[in-house]
N, CA and C atoms as an extended XYZ file, in Angstrom:
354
Properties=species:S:1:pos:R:3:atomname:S:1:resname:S:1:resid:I:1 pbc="F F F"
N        15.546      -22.078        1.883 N   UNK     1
C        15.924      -21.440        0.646 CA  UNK     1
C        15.199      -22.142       -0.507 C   UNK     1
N        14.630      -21.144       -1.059 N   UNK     2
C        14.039      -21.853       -2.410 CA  UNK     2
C        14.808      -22.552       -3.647 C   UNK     2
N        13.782      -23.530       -4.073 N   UNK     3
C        14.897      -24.387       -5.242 CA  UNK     3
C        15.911      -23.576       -6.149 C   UNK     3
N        15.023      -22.729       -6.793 N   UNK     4
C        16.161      -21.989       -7.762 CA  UNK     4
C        16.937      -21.068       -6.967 C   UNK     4
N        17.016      -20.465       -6.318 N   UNK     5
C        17.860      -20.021       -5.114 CA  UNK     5
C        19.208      -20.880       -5.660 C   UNK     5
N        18.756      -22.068       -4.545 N   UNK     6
C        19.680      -23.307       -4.865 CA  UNK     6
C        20.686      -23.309       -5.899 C   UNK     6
N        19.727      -23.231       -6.894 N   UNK     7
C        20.049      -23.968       -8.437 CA  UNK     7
C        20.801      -22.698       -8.895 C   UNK     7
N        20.997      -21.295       -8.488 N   UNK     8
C        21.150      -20.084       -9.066 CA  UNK     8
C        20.995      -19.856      -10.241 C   UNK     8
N        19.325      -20.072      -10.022 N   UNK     9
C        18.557      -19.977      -11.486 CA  UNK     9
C        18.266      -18.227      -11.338 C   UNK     9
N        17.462      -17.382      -12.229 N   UNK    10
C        16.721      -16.498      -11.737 CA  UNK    10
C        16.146      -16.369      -10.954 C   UNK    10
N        15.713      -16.151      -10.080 N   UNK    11
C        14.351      -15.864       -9.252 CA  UNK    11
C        13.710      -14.361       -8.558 C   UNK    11
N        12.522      -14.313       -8.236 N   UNK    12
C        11.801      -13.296       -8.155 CA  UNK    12
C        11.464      -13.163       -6.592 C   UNK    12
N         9.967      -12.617       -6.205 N   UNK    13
C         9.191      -12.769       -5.230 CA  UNK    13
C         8.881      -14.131       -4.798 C   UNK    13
N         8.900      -14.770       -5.492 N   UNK    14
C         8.694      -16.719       -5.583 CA  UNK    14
C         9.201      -17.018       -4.679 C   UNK    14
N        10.663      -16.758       -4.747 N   UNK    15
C        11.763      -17.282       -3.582 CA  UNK    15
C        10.979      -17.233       -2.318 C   UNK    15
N        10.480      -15.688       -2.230 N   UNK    16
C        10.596      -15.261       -0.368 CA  UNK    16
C         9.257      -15.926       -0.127 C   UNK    16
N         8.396      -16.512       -1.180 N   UNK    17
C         6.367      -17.186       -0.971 CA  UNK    17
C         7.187      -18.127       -0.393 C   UNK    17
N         8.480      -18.885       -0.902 N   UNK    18
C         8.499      -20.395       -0.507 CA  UNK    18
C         9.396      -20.552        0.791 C   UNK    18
N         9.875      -19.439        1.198 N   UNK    19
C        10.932      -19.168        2.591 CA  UNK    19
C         9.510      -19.013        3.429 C   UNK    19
N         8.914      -18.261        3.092 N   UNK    20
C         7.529      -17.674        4.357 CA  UNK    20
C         7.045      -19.297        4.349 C   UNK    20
N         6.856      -20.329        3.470 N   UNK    21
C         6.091      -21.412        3.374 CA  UNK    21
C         7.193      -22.610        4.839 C   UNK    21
N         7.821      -21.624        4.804 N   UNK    22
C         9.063      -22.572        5.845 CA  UNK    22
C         8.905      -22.211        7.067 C   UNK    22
N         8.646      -20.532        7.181 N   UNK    23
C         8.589      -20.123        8.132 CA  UNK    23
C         7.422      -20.390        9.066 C   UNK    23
N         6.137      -20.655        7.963 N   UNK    24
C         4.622      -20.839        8.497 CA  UNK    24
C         4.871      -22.471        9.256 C   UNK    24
N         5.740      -23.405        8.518 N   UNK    25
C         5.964      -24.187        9.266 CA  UNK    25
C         6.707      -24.499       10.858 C   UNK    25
N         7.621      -23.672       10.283 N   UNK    26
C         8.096      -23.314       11.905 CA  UNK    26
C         7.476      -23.034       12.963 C   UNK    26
N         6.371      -22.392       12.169 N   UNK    27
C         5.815      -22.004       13.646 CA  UNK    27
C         4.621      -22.585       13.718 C   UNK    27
N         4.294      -23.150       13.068 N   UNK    28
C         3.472      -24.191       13.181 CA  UNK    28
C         3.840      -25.682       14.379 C   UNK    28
N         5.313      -25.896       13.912 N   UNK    29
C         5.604      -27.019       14.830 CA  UNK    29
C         6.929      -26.866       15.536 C   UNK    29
N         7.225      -25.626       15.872 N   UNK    30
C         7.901      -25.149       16.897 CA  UNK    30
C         9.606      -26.211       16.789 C   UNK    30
N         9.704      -26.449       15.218 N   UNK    31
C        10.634      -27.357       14.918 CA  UNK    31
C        12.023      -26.515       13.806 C   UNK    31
N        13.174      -27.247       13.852 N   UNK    32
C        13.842      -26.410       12.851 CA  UNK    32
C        13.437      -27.493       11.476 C   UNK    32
N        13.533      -26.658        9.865 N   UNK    33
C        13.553      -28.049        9.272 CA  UNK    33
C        14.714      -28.782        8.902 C   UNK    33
N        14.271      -30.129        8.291 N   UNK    34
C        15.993      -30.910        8.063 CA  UNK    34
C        16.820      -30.489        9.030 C   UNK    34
N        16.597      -30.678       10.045 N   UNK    35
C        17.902      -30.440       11.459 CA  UNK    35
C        18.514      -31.899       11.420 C   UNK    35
N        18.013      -33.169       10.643 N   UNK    36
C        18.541      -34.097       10.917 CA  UNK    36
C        19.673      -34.850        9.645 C   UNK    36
N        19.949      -33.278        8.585 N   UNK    37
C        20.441      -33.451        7.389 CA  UNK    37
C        21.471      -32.384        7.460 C   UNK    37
N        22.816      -32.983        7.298 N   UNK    38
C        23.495      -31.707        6.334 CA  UNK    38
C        22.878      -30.684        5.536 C   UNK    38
N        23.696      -29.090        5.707 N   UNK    39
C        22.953      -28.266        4.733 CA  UNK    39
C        23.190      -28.659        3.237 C   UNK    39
N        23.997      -29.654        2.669 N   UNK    40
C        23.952      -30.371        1.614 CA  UNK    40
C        23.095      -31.380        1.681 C   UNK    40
N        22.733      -31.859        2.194 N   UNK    41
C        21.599      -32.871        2.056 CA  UNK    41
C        20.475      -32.450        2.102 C   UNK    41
N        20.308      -31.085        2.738 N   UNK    42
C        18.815      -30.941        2.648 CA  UNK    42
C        19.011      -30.195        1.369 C   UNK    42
N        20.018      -29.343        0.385 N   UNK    43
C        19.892      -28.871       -0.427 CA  UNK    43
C        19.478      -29.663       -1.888 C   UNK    43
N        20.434      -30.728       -1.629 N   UNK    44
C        20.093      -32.010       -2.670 CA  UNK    44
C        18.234      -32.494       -2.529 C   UNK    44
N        18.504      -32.756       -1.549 N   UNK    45
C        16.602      -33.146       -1.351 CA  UNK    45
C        15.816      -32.487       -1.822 C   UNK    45
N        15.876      -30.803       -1.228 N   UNK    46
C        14.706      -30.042       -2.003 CA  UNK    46
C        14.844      -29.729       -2.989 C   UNK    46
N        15.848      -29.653       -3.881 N   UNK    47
C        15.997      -28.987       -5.411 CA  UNK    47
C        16.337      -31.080       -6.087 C   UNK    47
N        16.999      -31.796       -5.936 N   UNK    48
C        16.375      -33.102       -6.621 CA  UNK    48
C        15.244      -34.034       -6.753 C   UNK    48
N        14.799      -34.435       -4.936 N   UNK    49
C        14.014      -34.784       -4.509 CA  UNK    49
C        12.189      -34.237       -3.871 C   UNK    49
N        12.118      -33.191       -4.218 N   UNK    50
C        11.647      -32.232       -3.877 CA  UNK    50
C        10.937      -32.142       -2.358 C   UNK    50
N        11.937      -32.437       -1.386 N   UNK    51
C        11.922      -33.084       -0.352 CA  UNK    51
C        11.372      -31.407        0.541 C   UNK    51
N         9.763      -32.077        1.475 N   UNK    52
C         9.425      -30.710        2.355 CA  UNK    52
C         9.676      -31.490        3.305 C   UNK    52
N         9.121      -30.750        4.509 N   UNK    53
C         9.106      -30.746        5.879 CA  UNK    53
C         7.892      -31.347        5.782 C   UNK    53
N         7.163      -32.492        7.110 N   UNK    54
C         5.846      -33.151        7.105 CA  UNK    54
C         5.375      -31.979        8.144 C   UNK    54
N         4.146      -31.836        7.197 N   UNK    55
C         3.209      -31.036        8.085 CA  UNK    55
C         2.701      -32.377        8.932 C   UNK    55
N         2.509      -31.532       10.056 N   UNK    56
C         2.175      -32.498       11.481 CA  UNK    56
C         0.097      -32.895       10.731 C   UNK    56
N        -0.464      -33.861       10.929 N   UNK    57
C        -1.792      -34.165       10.643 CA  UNK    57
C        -3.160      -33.719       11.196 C   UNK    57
N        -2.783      -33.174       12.495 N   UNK    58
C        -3.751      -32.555       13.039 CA  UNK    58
C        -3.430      -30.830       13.068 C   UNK    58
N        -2.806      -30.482       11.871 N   UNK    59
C        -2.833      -28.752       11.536 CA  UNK    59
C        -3.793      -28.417       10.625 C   UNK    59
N        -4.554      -27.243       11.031 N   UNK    60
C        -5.568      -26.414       10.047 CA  UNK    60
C        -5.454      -27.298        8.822 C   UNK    60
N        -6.521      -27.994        7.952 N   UNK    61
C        -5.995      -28.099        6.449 CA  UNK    61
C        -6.126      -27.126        5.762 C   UNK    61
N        -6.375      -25.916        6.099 N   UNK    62
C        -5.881      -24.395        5.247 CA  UNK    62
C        -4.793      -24.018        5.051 C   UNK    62
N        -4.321      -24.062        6.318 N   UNK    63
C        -2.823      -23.609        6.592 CA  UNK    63
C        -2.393      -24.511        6.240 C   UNK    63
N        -2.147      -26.671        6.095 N   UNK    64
C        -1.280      -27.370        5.394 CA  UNK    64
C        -1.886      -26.903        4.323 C   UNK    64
N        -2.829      -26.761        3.255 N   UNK    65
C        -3.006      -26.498        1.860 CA  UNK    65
C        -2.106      -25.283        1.377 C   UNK    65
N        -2.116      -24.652        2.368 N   UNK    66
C        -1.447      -22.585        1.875 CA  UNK    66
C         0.254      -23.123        1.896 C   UNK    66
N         0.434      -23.914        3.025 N   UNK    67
C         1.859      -24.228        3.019 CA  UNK    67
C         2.313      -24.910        1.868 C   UNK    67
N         1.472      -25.925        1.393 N   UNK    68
C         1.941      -27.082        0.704 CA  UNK    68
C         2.074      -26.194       -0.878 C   UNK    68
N         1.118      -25.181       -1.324 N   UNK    69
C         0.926      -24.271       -2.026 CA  UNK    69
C         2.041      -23.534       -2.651 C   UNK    69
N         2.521      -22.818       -1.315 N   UNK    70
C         4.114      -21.952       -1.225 CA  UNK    70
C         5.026      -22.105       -1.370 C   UNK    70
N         5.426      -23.615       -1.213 N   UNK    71
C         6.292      -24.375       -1.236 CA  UNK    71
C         6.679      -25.432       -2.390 C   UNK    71
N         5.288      -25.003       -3.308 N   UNK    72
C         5.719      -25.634       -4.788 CA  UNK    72
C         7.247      -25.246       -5.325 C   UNK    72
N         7.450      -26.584       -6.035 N   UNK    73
C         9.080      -26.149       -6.625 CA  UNK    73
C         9.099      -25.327       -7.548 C   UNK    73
N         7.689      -25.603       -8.568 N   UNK    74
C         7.666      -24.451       -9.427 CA  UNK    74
C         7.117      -23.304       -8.508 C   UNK    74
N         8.256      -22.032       -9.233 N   UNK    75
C         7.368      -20.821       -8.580 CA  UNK    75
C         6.409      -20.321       -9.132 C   UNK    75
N         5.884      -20.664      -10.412 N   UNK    76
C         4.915      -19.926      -11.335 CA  UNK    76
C         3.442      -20.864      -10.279 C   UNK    76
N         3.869      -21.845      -10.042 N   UNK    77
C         2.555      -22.304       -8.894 CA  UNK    77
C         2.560      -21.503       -7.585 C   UNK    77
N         3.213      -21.263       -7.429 N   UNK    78
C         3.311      -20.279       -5.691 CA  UNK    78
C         2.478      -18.746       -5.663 C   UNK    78
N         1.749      -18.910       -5.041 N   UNK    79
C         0.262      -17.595       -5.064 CA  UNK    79
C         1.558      -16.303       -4.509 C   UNK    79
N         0.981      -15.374       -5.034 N   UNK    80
C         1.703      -14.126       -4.378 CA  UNK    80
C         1.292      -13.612       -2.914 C   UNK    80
N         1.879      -12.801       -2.584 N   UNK    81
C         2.059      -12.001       -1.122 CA  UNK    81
C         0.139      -11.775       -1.018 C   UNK    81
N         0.001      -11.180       -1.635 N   UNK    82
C        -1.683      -11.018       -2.008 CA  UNK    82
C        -2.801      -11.726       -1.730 C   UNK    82
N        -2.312      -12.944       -2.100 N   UNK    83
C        -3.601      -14.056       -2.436 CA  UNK    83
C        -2.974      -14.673       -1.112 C   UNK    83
N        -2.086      -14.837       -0.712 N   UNK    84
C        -1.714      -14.960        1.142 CA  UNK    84
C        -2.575      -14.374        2.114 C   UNK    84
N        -1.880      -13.426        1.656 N   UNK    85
C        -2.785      -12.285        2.775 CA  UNK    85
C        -4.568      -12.433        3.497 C   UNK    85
N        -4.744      -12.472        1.786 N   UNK    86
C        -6.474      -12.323        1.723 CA  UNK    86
C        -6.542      -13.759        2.043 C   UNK    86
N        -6.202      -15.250        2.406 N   UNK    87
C        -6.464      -16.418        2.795 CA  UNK    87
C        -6.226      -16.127        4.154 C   UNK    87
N        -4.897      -15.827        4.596 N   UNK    88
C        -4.655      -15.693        6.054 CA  UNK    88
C        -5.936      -14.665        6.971 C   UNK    88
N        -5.806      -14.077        6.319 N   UNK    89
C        -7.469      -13.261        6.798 CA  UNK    89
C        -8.539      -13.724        6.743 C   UNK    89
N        -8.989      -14.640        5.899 N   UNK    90
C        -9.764      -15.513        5.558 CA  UNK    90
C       -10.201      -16.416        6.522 C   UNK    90
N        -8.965      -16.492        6.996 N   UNK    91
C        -8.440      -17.606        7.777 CA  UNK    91
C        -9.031      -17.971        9.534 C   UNK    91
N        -8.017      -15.976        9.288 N   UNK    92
C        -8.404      -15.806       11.020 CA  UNK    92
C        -9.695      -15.159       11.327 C   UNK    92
N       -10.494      -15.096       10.381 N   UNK    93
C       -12.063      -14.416       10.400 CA  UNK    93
C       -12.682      -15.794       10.784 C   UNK    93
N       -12.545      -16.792       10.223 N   UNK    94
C       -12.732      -18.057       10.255 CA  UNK    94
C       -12.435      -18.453       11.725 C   UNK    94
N       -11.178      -18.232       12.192 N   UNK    95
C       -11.116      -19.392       13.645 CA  UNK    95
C       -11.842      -18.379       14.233 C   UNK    95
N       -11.880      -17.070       14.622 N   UNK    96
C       -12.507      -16.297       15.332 CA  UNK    96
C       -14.186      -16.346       15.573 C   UNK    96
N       -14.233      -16.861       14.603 N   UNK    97
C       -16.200      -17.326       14.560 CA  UNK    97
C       -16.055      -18.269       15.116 C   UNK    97
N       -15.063      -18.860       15.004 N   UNK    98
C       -15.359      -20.442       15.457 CA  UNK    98
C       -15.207      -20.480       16.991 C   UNK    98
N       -14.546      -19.615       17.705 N   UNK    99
C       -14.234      -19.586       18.993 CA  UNK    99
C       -15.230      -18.840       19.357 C   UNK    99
N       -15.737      -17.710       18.940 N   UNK   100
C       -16.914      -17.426       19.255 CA  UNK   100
C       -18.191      -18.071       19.541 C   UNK   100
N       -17.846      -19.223       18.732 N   UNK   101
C       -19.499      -20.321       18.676 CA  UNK   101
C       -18.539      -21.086       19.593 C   UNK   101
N       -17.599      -21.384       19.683 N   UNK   102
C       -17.510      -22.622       20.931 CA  UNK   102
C       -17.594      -21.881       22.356 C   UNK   102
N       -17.100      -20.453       22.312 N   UNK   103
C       -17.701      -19.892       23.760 CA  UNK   103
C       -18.948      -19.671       24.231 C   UNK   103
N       -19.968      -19.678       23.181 N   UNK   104
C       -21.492      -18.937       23.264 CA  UNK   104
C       -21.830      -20.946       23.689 C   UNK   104
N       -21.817      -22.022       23.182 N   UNK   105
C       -21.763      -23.292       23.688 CA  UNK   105
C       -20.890      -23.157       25.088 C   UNK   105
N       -19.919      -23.227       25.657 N   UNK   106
C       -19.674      -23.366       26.760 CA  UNK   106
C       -20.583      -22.433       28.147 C   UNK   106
N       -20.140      -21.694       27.399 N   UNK   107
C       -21.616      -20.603       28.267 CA  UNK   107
C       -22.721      -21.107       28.833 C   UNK   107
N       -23.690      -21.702       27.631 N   UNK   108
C       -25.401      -22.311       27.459 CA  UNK   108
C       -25.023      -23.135       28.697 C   UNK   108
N       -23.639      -24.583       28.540 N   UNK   109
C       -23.471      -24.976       29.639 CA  UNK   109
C       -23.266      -24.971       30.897 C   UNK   109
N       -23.034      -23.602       31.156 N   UNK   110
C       -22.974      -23.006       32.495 CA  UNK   110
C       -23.943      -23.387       32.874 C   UNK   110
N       -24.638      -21.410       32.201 N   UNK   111
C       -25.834      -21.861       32.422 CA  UNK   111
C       -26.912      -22.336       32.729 C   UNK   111
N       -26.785      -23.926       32.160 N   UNK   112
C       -27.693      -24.812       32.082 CA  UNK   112
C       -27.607      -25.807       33.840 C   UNK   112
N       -25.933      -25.915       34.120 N   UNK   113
C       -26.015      -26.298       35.257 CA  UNK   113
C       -26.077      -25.511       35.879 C   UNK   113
N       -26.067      -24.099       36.007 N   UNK   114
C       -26.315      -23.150       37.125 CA  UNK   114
C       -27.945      -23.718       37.139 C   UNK   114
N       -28.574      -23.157       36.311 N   UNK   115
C       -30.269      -23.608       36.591 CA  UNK   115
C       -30.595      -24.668       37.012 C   UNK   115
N       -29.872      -25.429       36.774 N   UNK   116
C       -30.380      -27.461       37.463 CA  UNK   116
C       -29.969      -26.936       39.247 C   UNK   116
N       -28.789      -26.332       39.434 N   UNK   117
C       -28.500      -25.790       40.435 CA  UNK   117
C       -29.509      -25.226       41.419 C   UNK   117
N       -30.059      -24.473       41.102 N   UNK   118
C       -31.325      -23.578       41.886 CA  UNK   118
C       -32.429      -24.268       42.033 C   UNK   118
């Protein structure tokens, strides 16, 4: 739940950038967050302390940057549904080349020992 949520300040679309910023974590590390806090303690943390979840160190630094992003306390910092989108696409255009070039390399290596082969 987002800070002002919390705080039952106003809030907008902001809220649900910084719930999805929870959710991307979830599934990122297959973890619940603050499972090791009262739902008062984790409420105090993120709206006093501005306490997140640790992104694990060996995740995309796109995806920790987009998370860390979403999850600003201010919502006027939190990118809209939009500027998500077009990164997450961004994103997966990105690993998809990249698996593409690491298969066209595993290949050459076939390949290469098939021919030492013959």
């Amino acid at each position: 739940m987002a800070p002002e949520v919390i705080e039952h300040e106003p809030y907008d679309h902001k809220a649900d950038v910084f719930s999805f910023a929870v959710m991307m974590w979830e599934l990122l590390t297959g973890k619940i967050p603050y499972e090791y806090l009262t739902p008062l303690q984790a409420a105090v943390g993120l709206v006093q302390k501005g306490l997140r979840p640790t992104i694990p160190k060996n995740a995309n630094p796109e995806i920790a940057k987009l998370i860390k992003r979403c999850w600003q306390q201010d919502p006027t910092k939190r990118p809209d549904f939009a500027e998500i989108l077009e990164i997450l696409q961004l994103l997966s255009k990105e690993v998809a080349e990249e698996s593409e070039h690491k298969k066209e390399i595993h290949l050459e290596r076939i390949f290469s020992v098939l021919r030492r082969g013959h």
